[in-house]
C-alpha positions in Angstrom: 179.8 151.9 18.2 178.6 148.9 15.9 178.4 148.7 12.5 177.5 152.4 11.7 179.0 152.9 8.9 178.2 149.1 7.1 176.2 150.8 4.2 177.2 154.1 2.7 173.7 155.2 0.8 170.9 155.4 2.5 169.0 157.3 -0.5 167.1 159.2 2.3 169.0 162.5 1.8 167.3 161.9 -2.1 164.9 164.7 -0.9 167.5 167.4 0.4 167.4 166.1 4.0 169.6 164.8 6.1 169.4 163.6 9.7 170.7 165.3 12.6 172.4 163.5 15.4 169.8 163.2 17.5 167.0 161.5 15.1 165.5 164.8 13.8 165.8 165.8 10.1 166.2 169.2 8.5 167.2 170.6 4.8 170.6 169.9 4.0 170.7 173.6 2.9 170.1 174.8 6.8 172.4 177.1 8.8 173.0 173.7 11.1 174.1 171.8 8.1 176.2 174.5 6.8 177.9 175.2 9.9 179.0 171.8 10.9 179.2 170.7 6.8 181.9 174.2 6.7 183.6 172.7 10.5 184.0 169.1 8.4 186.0 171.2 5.4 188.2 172.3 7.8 189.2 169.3 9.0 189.9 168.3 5.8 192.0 171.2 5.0 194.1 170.8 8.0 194.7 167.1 6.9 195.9 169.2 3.8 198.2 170.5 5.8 199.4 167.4 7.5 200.2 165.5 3.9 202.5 168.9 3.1 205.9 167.9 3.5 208.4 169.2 6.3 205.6 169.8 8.7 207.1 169.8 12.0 206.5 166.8 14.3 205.2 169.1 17.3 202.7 170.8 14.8 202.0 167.5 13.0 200.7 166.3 16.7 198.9 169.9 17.6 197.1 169.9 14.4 196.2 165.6 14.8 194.7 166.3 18.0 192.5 169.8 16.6 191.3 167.3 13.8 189.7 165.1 16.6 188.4 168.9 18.4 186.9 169.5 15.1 185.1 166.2 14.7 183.9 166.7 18.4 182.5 170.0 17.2 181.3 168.9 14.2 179.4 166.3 16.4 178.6 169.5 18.7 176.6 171.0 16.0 175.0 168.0 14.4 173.2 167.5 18.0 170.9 170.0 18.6 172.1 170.6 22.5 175.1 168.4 22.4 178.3 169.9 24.2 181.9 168.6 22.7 184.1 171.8 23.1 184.4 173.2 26.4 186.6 176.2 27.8 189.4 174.4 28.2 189.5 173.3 25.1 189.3 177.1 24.2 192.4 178.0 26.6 194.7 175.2 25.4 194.3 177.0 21.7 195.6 180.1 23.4 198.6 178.9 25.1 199.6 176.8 21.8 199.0 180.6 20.0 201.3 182.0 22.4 203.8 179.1 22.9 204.6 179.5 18.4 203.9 183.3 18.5 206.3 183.9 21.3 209.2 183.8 18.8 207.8 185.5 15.9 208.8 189.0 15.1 205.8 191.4 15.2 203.8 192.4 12.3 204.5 195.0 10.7 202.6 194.8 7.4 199.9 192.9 6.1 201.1 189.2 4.5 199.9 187.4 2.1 198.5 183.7 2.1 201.9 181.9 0.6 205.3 180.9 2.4 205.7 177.7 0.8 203.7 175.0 0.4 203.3 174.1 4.0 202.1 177.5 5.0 200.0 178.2 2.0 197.7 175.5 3.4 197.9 176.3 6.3 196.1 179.8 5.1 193.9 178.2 3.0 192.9 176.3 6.3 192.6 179.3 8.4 190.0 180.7 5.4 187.9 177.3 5.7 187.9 178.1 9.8 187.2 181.7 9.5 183.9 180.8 7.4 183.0 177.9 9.7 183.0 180.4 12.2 181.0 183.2 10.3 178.3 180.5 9.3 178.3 179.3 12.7 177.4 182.6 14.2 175.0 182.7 11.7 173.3 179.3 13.2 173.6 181.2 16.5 171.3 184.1 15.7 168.7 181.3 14.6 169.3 178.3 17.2 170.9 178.2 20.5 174.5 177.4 19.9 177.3 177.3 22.6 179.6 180.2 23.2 182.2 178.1 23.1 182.1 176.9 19.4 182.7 180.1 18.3 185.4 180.7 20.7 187.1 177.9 19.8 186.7 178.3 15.9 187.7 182.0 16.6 190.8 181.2 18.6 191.8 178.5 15.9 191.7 180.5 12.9 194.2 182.8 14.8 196.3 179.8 15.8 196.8 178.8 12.0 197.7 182.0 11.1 200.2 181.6 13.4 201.3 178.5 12.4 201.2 179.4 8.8 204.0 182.6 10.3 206.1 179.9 11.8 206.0 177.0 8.4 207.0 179.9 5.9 210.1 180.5 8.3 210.8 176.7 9.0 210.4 176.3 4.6 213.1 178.9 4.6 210.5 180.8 2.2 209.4 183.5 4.4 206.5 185.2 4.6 205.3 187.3 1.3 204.3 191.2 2.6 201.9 192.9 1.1 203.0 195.3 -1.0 200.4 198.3 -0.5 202.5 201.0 -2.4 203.2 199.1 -5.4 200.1 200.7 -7.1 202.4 203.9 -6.8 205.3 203.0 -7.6 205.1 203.6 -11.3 
């Protein structure tokens, strides 16, 4: 891999371009950009997550190794044609979703984005995923883009939700229910 990263301006993006990964250029206001730009934020927001304290050590290491799937599909989307995330990557998300919702009660009402501090990220996370994967549909009605990165966003926002679910328990906060009636109660 080199030196890649040796100098950290280039001062070509001085024009509102940036290069793609595979040499070719386009507006850093494009649907590609914005896609895998929104697919970088997430990352960051998990690593939010991780510096919460109390995180679990099995979560810790699921959420490590979906920052490295999320640089892959970053990658994915900076490379016109490039594949990162396959269908397995896709099908481990849903046994982890199963495996930490197998022992959650069932929803009953909505709940809102809090729990503690752990779980609060972890919402604001699942946000930051669920737009990654709205602007990368987006991309996908424009450009060809591989089913499977919107899969595996898809399945991932659901899979912080339910990891959210499971930190508000393990913070002994609980999980805050939306309170639909309180507009009637007086």
């Amino acid at each position: 891999m080199g030196n890649r990263l040796s100098k950290i301006y280039t001062r070509t993006g001085d024009d509102g371009s940036t290069g793609l990964g595979d040499g070719s250029r386009t507006g850093k206001d494009s649907l590609r950009v914005t896609a895998y730009g929104t697919v970088d934020e997430a990352n960051s927001a998990i690593g939010v997550v991780l510096a919460a304290p109390g995180v679990p050590a099995a979560i810790r290491d699921l959420l490590t190794a979906v920052q490295h799937q999320l640089f892959d599909l970053g990658g994915e989307l900076c490379i016109p044609g490039h594949a990162a995330i396959g269908g397995e990557d896709v099908e481990a998300l849903e046994r982890h979703l199963d495996h930490w919702n197998a022992d959650l009660p069932p929803l009953k009402d909505f709940i809102l984005p809090a729990g503690g501090e752990a779980a609060a990220r972890c919402h604001l996370a699942r946000t930051i995923v669920r737009r990654a994967e709205r602007e990368t549909v987006s991309l996908a009605r424009a450009e060809p883009v591989r089913g499977e990165a919107v899969r595996y966003l898809n399945r991932l926002s659901d899979l912080l939700f339910v990891l959210a679910r499971v930190l508000a328990r393990a913070d002994g906060q609980g999980e805050v229910v939306w309170r639909h009636e309180r507009r009637n109660a007086g």
